[in-house]
TORFITOR-888256 format. One line per 4 residues: their letters; for each residue x, y, z of N, C-alpha, C. Coordinates in steps of 0.2 Angstrom, whole numbers, plus 5000, padded with zeros to 4 digits. Layout:
<sites>
a> X Y Z X Y Z X Y Z ~ ... .
</sites>
This chain:
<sites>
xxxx> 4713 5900 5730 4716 5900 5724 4721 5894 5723 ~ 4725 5892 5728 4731 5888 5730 4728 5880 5728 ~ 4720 5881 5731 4715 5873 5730 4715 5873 5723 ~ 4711 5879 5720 4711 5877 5712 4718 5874 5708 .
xxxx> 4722 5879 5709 4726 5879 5705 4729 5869 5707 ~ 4731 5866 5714 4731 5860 5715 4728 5854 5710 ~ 4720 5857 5712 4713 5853 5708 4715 5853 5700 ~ 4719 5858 5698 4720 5859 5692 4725 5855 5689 .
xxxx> 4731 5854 5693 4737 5850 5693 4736 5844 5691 ~ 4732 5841 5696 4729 5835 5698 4726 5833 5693 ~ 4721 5836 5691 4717 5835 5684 4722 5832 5678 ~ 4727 5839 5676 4732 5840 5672 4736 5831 5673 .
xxxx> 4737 5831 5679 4742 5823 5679 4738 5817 5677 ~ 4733 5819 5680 4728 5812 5677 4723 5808 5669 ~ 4726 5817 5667 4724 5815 5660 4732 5815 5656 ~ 4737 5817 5658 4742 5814 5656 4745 5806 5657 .
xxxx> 4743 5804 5663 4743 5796 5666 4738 5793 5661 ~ 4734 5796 5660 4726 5790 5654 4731 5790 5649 ~ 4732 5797 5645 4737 5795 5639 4743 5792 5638 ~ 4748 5793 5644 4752 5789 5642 4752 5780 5645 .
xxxx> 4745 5779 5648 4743 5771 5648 4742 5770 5642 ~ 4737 5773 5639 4734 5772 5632 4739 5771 5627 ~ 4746 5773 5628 4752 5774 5623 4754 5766 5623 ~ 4756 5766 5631 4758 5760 5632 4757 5753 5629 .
xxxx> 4748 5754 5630 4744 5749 5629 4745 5748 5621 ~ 4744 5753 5619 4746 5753 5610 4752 5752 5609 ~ 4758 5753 5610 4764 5749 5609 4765 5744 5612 ~ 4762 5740 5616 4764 5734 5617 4760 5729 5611 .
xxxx> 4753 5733 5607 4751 5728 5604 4748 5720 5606 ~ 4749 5715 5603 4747 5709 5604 4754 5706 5606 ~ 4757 5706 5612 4762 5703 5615 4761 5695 5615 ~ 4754 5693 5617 4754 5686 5615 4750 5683 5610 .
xxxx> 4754 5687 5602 4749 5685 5598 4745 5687 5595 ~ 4745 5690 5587 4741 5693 5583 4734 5689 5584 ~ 4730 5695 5583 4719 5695 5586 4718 5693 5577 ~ 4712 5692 5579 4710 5690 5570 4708 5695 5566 .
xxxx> 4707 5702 5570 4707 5707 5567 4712 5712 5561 ~ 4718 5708 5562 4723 5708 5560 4724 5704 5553 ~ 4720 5700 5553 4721 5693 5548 4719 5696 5543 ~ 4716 5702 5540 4715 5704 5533 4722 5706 5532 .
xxxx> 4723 5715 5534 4729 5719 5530 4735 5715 5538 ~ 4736 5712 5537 4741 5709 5544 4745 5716 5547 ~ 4744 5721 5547 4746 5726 5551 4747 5727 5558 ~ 4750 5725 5564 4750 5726 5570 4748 5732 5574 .
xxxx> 4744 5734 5577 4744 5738 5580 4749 5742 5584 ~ 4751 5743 5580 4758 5746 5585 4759 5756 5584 ~ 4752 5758 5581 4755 5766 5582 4761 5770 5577 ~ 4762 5765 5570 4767 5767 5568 4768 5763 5563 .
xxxx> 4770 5765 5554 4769 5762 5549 4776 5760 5548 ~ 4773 5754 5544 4779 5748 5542 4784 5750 5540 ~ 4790 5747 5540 4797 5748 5537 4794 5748 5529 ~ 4799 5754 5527 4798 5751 5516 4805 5748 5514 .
xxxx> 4811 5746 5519 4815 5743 5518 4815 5738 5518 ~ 4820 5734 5514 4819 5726 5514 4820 5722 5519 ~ 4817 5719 5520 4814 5714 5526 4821 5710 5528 ~ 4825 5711 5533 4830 5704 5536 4829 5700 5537 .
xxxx> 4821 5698 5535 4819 5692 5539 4815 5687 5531 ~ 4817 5681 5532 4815 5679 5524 4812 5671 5525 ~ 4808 5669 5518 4804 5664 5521 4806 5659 5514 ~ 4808 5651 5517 4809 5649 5513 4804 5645 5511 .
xxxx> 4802 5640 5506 4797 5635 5505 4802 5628 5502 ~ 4799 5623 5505 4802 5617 5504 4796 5611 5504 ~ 4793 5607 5497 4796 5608 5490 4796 5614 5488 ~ 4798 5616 5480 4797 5621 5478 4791 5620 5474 .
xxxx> 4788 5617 5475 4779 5614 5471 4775 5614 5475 ~ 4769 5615 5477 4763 5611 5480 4759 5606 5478 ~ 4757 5599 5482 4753 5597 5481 4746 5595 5485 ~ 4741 5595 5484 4736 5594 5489 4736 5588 5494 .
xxxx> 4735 5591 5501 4735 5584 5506 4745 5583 5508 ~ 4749 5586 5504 4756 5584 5505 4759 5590 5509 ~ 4762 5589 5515 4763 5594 5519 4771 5596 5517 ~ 4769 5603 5518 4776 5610 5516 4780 5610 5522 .
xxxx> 4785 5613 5521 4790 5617 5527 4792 5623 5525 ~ 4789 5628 5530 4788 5635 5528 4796 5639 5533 ~ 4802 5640 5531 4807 5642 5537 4807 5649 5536 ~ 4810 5652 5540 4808 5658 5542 4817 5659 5546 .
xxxx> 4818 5663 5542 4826 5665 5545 4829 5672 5545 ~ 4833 5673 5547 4836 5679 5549 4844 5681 5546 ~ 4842 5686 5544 4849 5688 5541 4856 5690 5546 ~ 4861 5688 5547 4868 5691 5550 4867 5696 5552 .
xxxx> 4868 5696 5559 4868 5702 5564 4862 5707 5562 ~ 4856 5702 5562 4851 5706 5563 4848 5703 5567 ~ 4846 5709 5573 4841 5708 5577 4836 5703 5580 ~ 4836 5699 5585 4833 5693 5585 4824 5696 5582 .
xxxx> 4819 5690 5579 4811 5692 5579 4808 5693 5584 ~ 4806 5697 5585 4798 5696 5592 4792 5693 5589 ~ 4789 5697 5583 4783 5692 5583 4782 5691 5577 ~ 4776 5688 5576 4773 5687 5568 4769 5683 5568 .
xxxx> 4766 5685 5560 4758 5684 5556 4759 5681 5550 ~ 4760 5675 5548 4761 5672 5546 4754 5668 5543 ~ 4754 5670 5535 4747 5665 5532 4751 5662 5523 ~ 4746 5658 5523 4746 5657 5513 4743 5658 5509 .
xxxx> 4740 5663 5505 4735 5664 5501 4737 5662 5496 ~ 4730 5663 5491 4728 5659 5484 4730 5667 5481 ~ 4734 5665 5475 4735 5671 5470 4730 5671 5466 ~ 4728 5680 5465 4721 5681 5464 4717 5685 5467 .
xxxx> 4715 5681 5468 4710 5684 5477 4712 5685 5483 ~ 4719 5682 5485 4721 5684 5491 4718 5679 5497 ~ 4714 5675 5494 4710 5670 5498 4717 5668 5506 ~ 4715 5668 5509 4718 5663 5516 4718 5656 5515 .
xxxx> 4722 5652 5516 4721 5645 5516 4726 5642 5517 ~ 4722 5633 5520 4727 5630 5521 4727 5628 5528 ~ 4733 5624 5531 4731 5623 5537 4738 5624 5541 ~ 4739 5624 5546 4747 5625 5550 4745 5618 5556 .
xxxx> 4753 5617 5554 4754 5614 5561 4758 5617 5566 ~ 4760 5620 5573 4766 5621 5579 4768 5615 5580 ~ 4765 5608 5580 4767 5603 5586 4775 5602 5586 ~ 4777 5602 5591 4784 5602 5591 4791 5607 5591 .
xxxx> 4784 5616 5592 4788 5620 5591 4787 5624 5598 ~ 4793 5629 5599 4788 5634 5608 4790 5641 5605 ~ 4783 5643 5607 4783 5651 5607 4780 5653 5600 ~ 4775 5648 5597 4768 5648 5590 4763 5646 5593 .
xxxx> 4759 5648 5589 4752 5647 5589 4748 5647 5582 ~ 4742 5642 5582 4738 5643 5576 4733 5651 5577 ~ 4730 5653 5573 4727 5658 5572 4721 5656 5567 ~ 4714 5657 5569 4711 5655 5564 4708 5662 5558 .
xxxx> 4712 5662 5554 4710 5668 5550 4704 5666 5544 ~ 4706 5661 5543 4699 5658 5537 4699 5652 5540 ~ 4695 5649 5546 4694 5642 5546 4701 5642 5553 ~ 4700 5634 5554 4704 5633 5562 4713 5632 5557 .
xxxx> 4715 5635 5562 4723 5633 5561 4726 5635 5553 ~ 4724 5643 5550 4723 5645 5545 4729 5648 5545 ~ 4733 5650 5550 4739 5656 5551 4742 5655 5558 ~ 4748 5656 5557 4751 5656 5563 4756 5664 5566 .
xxxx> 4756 5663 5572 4758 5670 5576 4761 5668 5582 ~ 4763 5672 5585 4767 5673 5593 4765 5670 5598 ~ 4767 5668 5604 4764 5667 5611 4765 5673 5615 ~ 4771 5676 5610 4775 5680 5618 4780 5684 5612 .
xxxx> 4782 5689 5617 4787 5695 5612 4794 5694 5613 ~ 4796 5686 5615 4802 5686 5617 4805 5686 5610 ~ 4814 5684 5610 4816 5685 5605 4816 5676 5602 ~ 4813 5675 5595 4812 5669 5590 4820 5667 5590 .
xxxx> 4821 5660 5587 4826 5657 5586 4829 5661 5578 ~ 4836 5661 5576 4838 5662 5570 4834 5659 5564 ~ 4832 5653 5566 4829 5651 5559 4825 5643 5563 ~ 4819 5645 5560 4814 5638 5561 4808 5638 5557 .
xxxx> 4808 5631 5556 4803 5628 5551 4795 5628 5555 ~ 4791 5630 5551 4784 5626 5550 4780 5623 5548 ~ 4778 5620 5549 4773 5615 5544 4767 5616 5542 ~ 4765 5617 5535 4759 5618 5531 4755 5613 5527 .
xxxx> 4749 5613 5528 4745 5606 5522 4742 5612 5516 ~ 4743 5612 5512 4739 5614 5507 4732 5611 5504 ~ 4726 5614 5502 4722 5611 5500 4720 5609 5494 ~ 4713 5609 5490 4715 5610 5485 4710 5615 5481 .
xxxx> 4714 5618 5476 4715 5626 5475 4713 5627 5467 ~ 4710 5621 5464 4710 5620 5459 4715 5623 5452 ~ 4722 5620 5457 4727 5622 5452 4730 5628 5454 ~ 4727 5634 5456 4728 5639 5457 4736 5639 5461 .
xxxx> 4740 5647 5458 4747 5650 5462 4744 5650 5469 ~ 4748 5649 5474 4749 5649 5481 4753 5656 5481 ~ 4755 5659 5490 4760 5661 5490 4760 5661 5499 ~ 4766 5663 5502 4767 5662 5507 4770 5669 5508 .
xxxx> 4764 5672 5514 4763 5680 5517 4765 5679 5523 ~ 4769 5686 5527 4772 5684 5534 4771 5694 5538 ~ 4771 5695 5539 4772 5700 5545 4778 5699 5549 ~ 4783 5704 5549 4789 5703 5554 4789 5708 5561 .
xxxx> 4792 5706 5565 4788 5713 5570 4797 5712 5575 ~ 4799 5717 5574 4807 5717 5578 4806 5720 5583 ~ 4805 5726 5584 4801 5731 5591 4796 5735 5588 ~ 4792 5739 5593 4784 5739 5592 4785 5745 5586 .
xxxx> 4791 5749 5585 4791 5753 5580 4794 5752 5573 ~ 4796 5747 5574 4802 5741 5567 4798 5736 5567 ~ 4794 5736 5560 4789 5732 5560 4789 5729 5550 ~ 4786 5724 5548 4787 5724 5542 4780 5720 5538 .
xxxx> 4778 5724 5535 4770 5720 5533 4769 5716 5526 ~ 4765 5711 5527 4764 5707 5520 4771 5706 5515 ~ 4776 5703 5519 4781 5701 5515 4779 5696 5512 ~ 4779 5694 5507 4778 5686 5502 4785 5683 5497 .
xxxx> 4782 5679 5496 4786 5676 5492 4785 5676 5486 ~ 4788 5674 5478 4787 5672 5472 4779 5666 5474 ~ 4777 5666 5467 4771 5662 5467 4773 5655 5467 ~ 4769 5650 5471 4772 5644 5471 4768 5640 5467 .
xxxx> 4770 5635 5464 4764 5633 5457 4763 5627 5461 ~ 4757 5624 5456 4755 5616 5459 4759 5612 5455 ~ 4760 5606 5458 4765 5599 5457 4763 5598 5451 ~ 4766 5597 5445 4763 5591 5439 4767 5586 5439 .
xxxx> 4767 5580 5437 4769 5575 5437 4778 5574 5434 ~ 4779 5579 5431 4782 5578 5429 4788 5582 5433 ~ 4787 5587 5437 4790 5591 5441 4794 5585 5445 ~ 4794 5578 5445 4799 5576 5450 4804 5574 5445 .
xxxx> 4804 5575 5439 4809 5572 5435 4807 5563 5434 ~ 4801 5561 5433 4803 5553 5432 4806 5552 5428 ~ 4809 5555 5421 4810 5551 5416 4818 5551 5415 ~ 4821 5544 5415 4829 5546 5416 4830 5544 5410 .
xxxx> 4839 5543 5410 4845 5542 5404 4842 5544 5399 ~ 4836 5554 5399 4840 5558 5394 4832 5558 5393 ~ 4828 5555 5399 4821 5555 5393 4819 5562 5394 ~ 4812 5562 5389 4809 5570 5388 4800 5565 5391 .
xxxx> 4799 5572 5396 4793 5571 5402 4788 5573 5399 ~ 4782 5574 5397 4776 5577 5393 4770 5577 5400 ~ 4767 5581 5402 4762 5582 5407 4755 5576 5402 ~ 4751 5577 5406 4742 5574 5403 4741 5582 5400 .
xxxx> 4736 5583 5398 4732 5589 5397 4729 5591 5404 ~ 4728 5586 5407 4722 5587 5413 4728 5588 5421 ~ 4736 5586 5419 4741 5586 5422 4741 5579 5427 ~ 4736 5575 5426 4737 5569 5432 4743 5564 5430 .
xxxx> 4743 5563 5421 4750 5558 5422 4754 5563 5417 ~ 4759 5557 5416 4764 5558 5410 4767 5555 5408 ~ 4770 5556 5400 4775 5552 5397 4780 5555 5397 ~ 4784 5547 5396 4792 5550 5395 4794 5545 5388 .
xxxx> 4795 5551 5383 4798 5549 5375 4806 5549 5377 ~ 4808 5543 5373 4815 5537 5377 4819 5541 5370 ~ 4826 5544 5371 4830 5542 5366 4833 5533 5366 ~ 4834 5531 5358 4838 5526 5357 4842 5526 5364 .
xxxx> 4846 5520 5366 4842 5514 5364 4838 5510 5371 ~ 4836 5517 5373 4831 5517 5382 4823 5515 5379 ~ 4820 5512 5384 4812 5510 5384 4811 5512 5390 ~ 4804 5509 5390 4800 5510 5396 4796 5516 5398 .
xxxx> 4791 5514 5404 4787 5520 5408 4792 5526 5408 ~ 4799 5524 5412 4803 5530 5413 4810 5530 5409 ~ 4809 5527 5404 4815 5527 5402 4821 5523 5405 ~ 4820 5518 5408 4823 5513 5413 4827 5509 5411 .
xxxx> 4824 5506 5402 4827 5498 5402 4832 5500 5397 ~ 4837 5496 5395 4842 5499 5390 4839 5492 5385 ~ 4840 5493 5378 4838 5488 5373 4843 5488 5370 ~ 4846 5482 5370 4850 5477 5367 4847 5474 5360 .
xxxx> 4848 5479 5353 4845 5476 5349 4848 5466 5347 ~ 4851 5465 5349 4856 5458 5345 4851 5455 5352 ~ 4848 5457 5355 4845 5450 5361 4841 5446 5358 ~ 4835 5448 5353 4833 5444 5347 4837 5443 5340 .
xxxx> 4844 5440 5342 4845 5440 5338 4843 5436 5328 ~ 4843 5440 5322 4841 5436 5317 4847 5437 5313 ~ 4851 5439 5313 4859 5437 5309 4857 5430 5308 ~ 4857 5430 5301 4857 5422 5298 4863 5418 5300 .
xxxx> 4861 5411 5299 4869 5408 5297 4874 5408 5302 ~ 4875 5408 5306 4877 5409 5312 4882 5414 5312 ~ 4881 5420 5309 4885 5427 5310 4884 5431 5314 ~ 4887 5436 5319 4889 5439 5322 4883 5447 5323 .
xxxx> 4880 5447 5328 4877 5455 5327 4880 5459 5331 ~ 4880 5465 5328 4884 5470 5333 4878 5477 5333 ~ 4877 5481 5339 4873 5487 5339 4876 5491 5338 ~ 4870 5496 5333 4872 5500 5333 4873 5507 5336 .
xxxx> 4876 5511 5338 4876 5516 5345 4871 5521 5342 ~ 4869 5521 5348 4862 5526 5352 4858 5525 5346 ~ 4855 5519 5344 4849 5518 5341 4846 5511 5343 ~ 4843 5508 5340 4838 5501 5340 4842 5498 5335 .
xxxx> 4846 5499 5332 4845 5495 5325 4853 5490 5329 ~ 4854 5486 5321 4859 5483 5322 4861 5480 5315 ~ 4869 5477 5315 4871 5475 5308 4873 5468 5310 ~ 4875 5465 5305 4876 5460 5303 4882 5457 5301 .
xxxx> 4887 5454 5302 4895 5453 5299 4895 5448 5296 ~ 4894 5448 5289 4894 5445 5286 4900 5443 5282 ~ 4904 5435 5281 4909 5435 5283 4909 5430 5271 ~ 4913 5432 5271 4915 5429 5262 4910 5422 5260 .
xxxx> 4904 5425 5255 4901 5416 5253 4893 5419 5258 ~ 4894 5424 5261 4887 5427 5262 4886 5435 5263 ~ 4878 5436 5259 4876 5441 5259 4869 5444 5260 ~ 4868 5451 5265 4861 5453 5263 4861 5456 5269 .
xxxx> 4858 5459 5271 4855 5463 5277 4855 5459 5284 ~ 4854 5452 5284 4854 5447 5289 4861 5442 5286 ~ 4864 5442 5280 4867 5438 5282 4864 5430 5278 ~ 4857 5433 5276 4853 5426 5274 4854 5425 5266 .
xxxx> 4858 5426 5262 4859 5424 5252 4868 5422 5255 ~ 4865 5417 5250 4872 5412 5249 4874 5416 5241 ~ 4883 5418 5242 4883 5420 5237 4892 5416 5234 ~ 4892 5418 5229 4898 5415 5229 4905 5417 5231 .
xxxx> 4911 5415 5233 4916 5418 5237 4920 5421 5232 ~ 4920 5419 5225 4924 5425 5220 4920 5431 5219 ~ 4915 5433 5223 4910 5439 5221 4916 5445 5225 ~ 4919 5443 5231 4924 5445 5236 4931 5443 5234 .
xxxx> 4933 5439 5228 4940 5436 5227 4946 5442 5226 ~ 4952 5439 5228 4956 5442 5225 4960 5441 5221 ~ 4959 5436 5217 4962 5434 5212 4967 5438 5206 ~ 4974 5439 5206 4976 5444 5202 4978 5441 5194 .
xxxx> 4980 5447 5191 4984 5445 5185 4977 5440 5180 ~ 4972 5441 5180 4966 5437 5177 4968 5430 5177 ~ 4967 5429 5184 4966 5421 5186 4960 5421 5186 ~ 4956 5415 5185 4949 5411 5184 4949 5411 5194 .
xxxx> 4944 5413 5194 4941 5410 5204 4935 5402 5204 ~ 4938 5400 5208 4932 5394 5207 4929 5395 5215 ~ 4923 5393 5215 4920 5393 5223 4914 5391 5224 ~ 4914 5386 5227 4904 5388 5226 4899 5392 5230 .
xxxx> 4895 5394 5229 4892 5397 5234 4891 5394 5241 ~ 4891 5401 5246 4888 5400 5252 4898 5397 5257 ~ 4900 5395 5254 4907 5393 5254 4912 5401 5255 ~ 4918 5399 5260 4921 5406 5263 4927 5403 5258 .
xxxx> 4929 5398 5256 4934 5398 5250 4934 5397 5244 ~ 4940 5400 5240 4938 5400 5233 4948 5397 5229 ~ 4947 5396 5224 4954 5393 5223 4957 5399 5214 ~ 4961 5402 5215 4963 5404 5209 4968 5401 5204 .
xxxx> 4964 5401 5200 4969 5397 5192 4972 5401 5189 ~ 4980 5399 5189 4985 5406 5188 4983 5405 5178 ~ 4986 5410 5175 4988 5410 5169 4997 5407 5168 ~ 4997 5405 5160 5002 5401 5162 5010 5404 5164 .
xxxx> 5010 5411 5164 5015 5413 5166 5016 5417 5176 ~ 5011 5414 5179 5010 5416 5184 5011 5413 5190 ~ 5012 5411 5195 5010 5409 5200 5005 5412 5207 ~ 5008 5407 5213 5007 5408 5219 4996 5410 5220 .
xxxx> 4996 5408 5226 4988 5408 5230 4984 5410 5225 ~ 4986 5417 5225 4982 5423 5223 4986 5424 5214 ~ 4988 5420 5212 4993 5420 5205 4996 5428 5204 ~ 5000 5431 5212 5002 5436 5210 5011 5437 5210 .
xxxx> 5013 5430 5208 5019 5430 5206 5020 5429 5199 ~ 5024 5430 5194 5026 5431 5186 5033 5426 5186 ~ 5033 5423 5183 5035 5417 5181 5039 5418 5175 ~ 5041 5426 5173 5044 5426 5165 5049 5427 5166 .
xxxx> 5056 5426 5162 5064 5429 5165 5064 5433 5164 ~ 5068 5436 5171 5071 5442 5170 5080 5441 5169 ~ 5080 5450 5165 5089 5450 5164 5091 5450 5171 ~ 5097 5450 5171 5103 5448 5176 5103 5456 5179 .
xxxx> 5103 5455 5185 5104 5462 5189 5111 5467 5185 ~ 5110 5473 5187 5116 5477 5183 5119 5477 5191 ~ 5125 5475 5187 5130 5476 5195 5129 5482 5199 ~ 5130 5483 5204 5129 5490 5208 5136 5489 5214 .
xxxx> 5141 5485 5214 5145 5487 5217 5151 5487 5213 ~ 5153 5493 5218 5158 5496 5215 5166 5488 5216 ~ 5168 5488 5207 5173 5484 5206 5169 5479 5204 ~ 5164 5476 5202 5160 5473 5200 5163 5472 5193 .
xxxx> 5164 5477 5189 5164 5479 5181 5169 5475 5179 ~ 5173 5476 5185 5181 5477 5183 5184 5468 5182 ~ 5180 5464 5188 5179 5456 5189 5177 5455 5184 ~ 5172 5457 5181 5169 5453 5177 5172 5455 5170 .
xxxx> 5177 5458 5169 5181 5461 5160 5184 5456 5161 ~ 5187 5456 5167 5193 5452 5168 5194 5446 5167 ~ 5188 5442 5169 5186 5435 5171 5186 5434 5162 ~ 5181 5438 5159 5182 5436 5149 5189 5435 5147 .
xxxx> 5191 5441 5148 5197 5442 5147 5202 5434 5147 ~ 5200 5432 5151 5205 5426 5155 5200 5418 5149 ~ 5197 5418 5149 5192 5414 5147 5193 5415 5139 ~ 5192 5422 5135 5196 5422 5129 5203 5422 5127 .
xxxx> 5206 5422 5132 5215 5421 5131 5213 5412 5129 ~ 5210 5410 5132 5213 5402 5133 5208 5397 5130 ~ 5204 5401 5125 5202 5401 5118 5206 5400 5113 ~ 5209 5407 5113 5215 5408 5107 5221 5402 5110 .
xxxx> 5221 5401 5116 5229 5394 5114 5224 5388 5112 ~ 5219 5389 5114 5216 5381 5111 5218 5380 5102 ~ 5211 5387 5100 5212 5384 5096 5221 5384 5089 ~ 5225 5388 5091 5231 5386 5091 5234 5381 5090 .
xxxx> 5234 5380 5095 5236 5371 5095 5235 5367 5093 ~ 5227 5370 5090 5224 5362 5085 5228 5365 5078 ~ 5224 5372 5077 5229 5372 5071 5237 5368 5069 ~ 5241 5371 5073 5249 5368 5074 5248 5359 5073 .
x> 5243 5356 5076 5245 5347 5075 5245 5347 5069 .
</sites>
């Protein structure tokens, strides 16, 4: 009875030793690096379903465009006081289909690996379960995708129970030409139809492929006659200072200088054309340049100071006294 019950024991340890290897086994997962069996739903074997919380772990892209042949930097960073990475499944699919694509580089990095999930070097993953650096970049070549959204999908793996699947990013678009900003000092970029080139329509008074050159409308100058051009702001055009004795748009009609005179009080102007002076002929009670002085008498100011009145009574006063003795005197001889 004593043998069975042992035999029984024994048995009882031995299939509890398989299972809890088998746990083991299961929970360690791929310590050196997801298998390609993983590369569809990127799920880790780890015995236990993803976090639904938001990811600590986030993925930058750098351009924020793609271009085909032009290699990306994919960075992968960690939130404050969160837990260092153990592993990860890292790809770039086509929006749409979900396609895999593209290609990674590690050179220069330790503790990555290519992974070929569609093709060689299609995804990248672990060597090892140690803990990842805060934040490190990758390098990716995009292919070409016939314009198609991109997006960059990751797998976080913190311990074999805290795990986080198919995290992504927003859709990353293809490059068009116009996406680097060529056109400056204010221009407007217009893609092609087919996106390989573009225009840039120039506000006044920019030109050029990129709106480069500033135009100087007076550098051709055609102000006639040797008058002055001046530009006008923020356009192409320009004026003309046309100075007394010239007229027109350019500057080009000879006109006469009294068309401008300022002759007052109906003075005649004499001038000839195309001539910047002109001579005014007063009337006969006028003077000066412009005949704006009057030539006619005026009355004698009215006194305005005080005692004025008083001198001037006086002064007659004195002046008719010595009247009356004149004429006296002659009478009397």
């Amino acid at each position: 009875m004593a043998g069975n019950v042992m035999t029984l024991l024994s048995f009882m340890i031995g299939i509890y030793s398989f299972i809890v290897l088998c746990q083991v086994q299961n929970s360690n997962a791929y310590p050196s690096g997801a298998v390609t069996s993983a590369c569809v739903d990127m799920i880790p074997n780890h015995g236990s379903s993803s976090q639904t919380s938001v990811s600590p772990y986030t993925i930058s892209v750098s351009p924020a465009f793609y271009q085909p042949g032009e290699q990306m930097t994919v960075t992968i960073s960690r939130n404050a006081n969160t837990p260092a990475l153990k592993g990860i499944l890292l790809q770039v699919r086509r929006t749409g289909n979900d396609e895999i694509i593209g290609t990674w580089s590690v050179a220069g990095t330790t503790g990555f690996q290519t992974l070929a999930c569609n093709g060689a070097n299609s995804a990248v993953t672990h060597t090892s379960n140690g803990d990842k650096p805060a934040s490190f970049p990758l390098n990716w070549t995009p292919p070409d995708v016939n314009g198609d959204d991109i997006y960059v999908t990751a797998t976080f793996v913190q311990t074999m129970p805290v795990f986080w699947v198919a995290e992504r990013t927003s859709n990353i678009q293809l490059m068009t030409p116009c996406d680097s900003d060529p056109c400056v000092n204010g221009g407007t970029c217009t893609n092609s139809a087919d996106d390989t080139t573009y225009t840039c329509s120039c506000p006044p008074p920019f030109a050029g492929p990129t709106c480069q050159t500033e135009i100087d409308p007076c550098v051709n100058n055609t102000c006639a006659n040797g008058t002055s051009c001046f530009p006008v702001p923020n356009s192409l055009n320009y004026t003309c200072a046309c100075p007394i004795g010239l007229s027109g748009e350019r500057c080009e009609t000879a006109v006469s200088p009294c068309v401008a005179s300022s002759c007052e009080n109906g003075a005649n102007c004499t001038g000839a054309p195309g001539q910047t002076t002109y001579t005014c002929t007063c009337p006969a009670d006028y003077t000066g340049t412009l005949c704006e002085t009057s030539l006619a008498t005026t009355p004698a100011p009215v006194p305005t100071t005080p005692g004025d009145g008083q001198k001037l009574t006086h002064n007659i006063f004195i002046v008719a006294t010595a009247i009356c003795v004149f004429l006296m005197n002659v009478m009397t001889m």
